[in-house]
C-alpha positions as CSV (number, residue, x, y, z in Angstrom):
1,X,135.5,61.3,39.2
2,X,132.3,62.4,40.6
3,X,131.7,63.7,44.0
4,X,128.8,64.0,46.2
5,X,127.2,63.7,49.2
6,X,124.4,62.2,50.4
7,X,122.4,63.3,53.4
8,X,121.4,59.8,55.2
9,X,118.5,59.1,56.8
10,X,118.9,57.4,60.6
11,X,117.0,54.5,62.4
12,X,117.1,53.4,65.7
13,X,116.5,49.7,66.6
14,X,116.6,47.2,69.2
15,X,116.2,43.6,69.6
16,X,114.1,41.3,71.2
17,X,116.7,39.1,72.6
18,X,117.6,38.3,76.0
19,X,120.6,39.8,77.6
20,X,122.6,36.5,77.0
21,X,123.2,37.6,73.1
22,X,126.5,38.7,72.3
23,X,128.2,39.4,69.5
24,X,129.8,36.1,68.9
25,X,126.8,34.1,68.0
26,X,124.3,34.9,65.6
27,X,122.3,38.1,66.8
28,X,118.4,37.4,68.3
29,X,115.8,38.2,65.7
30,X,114.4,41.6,65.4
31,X,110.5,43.2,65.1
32,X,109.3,45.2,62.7
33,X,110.0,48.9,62.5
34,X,107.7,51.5,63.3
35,X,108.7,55.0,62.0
36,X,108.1,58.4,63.5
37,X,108.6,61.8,61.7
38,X,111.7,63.9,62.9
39,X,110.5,67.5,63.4
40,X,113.2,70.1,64.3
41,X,112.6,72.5,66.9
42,X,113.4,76.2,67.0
43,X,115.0,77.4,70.1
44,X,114.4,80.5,71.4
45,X,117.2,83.4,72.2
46,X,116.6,86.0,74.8
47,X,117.8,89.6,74.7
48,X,119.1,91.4,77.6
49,X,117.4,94.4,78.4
50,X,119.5,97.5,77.2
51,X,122.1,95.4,76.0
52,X,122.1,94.9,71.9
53,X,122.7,91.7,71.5
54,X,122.1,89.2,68.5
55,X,120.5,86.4,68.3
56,X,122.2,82.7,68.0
57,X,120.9,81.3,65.2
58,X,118.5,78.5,65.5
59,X,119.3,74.8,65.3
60,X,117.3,72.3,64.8
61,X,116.5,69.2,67.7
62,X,115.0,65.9,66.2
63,X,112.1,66.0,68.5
64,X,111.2,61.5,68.1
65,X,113.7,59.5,66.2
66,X,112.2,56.2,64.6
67,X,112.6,52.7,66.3
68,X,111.6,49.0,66.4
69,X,109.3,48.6,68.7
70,X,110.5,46.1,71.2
71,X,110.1,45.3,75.1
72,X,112.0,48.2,77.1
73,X,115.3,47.2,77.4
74,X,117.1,48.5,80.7
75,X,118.7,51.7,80.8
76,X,122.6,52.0,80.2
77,X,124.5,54.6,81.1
78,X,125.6,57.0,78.1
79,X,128.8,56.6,77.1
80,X,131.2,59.7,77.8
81,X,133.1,60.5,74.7
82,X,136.8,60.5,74.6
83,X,139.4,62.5,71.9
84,X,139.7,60.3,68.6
85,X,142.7,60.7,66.3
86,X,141.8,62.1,63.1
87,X,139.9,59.4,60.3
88,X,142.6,58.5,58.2
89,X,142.3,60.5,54.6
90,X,140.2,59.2,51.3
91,X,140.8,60.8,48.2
92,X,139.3,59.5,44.7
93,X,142.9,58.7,43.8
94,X,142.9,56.3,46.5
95,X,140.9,54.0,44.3
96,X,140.4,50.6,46.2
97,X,141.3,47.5,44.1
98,X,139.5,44.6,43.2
99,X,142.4,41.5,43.6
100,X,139.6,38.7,43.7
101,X,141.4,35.2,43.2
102,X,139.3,32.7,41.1
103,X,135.8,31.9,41.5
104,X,134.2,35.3,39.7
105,X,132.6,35.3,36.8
106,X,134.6,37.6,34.3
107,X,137.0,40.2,35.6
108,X,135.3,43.0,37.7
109,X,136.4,46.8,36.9
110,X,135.7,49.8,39.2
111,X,133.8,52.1,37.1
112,X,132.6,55.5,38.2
113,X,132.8,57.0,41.6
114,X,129.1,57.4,42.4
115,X,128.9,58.6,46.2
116,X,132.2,59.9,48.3
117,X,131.7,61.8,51.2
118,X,132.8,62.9,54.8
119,X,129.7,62.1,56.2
120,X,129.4,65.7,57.8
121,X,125.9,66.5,56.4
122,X,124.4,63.0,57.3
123,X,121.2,63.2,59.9
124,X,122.4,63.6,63.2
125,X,120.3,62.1,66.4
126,X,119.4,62.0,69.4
127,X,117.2,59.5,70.4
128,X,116.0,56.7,74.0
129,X,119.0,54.1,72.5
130,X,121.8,56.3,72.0
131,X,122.9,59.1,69.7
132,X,124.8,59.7,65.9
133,X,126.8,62.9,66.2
134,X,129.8,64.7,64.0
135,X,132.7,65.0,65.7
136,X,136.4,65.2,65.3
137,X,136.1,64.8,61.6
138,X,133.9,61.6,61.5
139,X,130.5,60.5,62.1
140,X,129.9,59.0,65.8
141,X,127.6,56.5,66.6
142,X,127.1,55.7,70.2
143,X,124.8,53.1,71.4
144,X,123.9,53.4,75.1
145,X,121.0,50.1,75.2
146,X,121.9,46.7,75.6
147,X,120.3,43.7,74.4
148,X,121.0,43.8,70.5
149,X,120.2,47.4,70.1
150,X,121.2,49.4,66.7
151,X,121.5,52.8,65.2
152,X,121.5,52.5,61.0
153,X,121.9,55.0,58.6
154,X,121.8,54.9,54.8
155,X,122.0,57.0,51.5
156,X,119.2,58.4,49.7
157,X,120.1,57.0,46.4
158,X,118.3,53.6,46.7
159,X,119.4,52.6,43.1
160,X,123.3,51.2,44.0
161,X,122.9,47.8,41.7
162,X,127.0,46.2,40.8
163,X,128.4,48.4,43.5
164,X,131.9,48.6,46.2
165,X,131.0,50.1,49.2
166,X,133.8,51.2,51.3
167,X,134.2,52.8,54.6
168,X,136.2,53.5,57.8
169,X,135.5,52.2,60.7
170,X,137.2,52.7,64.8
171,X,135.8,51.4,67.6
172,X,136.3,54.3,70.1
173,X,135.1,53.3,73.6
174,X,136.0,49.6,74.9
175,X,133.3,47.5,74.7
176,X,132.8,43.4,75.3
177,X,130.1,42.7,72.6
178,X,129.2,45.2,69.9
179,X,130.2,45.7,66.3
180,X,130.3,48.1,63.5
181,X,129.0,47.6,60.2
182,X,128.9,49.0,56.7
183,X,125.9,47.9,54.7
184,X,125.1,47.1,50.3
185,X,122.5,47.1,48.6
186,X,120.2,47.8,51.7
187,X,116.5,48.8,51.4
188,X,115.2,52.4,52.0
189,X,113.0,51.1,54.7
190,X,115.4,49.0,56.3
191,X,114.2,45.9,55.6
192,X,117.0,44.3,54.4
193,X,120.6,44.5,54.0
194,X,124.2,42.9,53.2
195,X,126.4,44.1,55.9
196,X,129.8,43.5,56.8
197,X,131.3,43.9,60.1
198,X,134.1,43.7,62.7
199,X,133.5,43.0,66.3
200,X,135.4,44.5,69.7
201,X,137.2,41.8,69.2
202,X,139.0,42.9,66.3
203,X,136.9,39.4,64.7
204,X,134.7,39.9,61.1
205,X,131.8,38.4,59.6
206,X,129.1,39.0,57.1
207,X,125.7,38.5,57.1
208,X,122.3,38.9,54.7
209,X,119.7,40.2,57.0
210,X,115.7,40.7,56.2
211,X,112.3,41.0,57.3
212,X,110.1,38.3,55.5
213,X,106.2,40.0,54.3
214,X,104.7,38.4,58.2
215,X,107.4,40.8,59.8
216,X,109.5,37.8,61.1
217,X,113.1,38.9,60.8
218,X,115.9,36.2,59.4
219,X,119.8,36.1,59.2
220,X,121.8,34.3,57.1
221,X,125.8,34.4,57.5
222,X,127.6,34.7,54.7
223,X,130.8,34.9,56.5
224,X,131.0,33.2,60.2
225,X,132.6,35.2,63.0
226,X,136.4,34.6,63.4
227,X,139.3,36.4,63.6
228,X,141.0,36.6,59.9
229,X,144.2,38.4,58.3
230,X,144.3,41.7,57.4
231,X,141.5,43.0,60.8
232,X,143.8,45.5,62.9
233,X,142.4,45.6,66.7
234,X,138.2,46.9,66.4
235,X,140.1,50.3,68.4
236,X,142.2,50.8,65.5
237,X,141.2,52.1,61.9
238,X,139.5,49.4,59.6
239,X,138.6,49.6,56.1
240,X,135.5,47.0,55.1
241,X,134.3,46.7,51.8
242,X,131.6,44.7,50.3
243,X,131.7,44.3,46.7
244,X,128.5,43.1,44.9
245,X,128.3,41.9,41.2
246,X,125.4,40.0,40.4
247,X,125.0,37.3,42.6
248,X,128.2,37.6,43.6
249,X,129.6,38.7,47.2
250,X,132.9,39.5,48.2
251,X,134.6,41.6,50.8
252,X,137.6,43.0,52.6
253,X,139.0,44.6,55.2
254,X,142.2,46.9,54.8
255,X,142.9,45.7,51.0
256,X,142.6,41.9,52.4
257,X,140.2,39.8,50.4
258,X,138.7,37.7,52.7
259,X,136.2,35.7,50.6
260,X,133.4,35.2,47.3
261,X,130.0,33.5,48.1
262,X,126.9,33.8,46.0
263,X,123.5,35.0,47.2
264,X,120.0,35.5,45.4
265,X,119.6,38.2,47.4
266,X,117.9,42.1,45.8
267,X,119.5,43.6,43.3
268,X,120.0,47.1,44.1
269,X,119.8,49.4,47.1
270,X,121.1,52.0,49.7
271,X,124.8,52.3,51.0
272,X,125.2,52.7,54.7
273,X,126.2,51.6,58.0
274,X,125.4,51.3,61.6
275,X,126.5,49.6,65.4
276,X,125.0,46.8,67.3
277,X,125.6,46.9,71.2
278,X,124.7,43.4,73.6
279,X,127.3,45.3,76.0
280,X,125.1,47.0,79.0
281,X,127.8,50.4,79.3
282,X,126.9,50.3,75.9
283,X,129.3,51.0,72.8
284,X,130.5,54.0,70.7
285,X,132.0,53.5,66.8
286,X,133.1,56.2,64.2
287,X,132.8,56.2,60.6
288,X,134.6,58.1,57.8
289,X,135.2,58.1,54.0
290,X,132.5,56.3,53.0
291,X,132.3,55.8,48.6
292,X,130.2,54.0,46.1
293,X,132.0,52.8,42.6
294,X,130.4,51.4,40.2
295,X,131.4,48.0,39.0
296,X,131.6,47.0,35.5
């Protein structure tokens, strides 16, 4: 197998919708994104006089994140962050499996293991809607807006065609509308992605999202929000994994196949992830063991 890691590259976004959007019906359309250029900052480290000291090395502060420009949503408090039990462990022996009842075309095979990785070296942020940290062996995305607000991250490698995506998710702070979200075959400039996710309420659903050439964003559901076998409570540790072949889409959640549709959608793109908060104390997800195979 080969193994490697990806340093992804993070997005902040919020809706335009009104503070009635929740999570259980389809989520308010979106605006087009404008981007800013991170650029780190070097602290500074003082000496005391006739005391050697040394000096702490430098780290680096995003000094703007990027974001979709949008009406200024009000201001939630952040969310304080509570101890999280550690993500459960993802080697490449843990191979996921590919138990698709009828409906595909041929017999799918994983192939090669092209992206596995702790996501320890993806972008942290801190940005206006909330933050994307590493902590307690997993990547932390908090959300402290309301009002459809999101923080997205994806891969570099934009060229993921007949892919699985898997990853971890954990819902760690209690929340009454939000969702986490691991995405396929999204674009490099976030304009469109195949994402599956599972709500606070332990409930899943997939979705094709994009931005059409005027800017308009547009939805489609794939999968409709319910509750379905295999979800353990959103607080709990989730697998989700989207597996696209072709035109073919199908995903799970813990091993559980939950269903095969078809969509003309692109053809290749990033694998990533991200949270969507419509609750105003705002939400807080982690993410771990995130892989790309190949399928053949």
């Amino acid at each position: 197998m080969v193994s490697c890691a990806f340093i992804g590259v993070a997005l902040i976004l919020t809706a335009c919708g009104g503070a009635s959007a929740d999570a259980t019906s389809t989520p308010e359309p979106l605006v087009a994104a404008e981007t800013a250029t991170v650029e780190p900052a070097t602290p500074t480290a003082t000496v005391e006089p006739a005391t050697p000291t040394s000096s702490p090395s430098p780290e680096p502060e995003p000094t703007a994140t990027p974001t979709r420009s949008a009406p200024a949503p009000t201001v939630a408090m952040p969310i304080q962050r509570t101890p999280t039990p550690v993500p459960p462990a993802s080697t490449p022996e843990q191979e996921p499996t590919l138990e698709i009842p009828g409906g595909s075309t041929g017999e799918p095979a994983l192939g090669d293991l092209l992206l596995e990785s702790d996501l320890s070296d993806w972008e942290q942020i801190d940005g206006e809607f909330g933050t994307g940290v590493v902590a307690d062996g997993s990547y932390h995305i908090n959300v402290t807006q309301a009002e459809g607000s999101f923080i997205i991250l994806r891969s570099n490698q934009t060229d993921f065609a007949d892919i699985l995506v898997s990853l971890d998710v954990r819902m760690v702070t209690e929340s009454t509308s939000s969702s986490g979200c691991v995405t396929a075959r999204a674009d490099y400039d976030y304009q469109y992605n195949y994402a599956m996710c599972i709500t606070n309420a332990g409930e899943t659903y997939a979705i094709y999202e994009y931005f059409d050439p005027d800017g308009t964003y547009h939805l489609e559901m794939l999968f409709e929000i319910e509750a379905r076998e295999g979800a353990n409570p959103a607080s709990e540790w989730n697998n989700l994994s989207i597996i696209a072949f072709g035109e073919e889409l199908g995903f799970f959640v813990n091993d559980t196949f939950l269903g095969l549709t078809t969509h003309a959608g692109p053809p290749a793109g990033s694998a990533g992830f991200y949270v969507e908060n419509y609750d105003p104390n705002g939400v807080e997800f982690e993410f771990a063991n995130l892989q790309a195979w190949a399928v053949e």
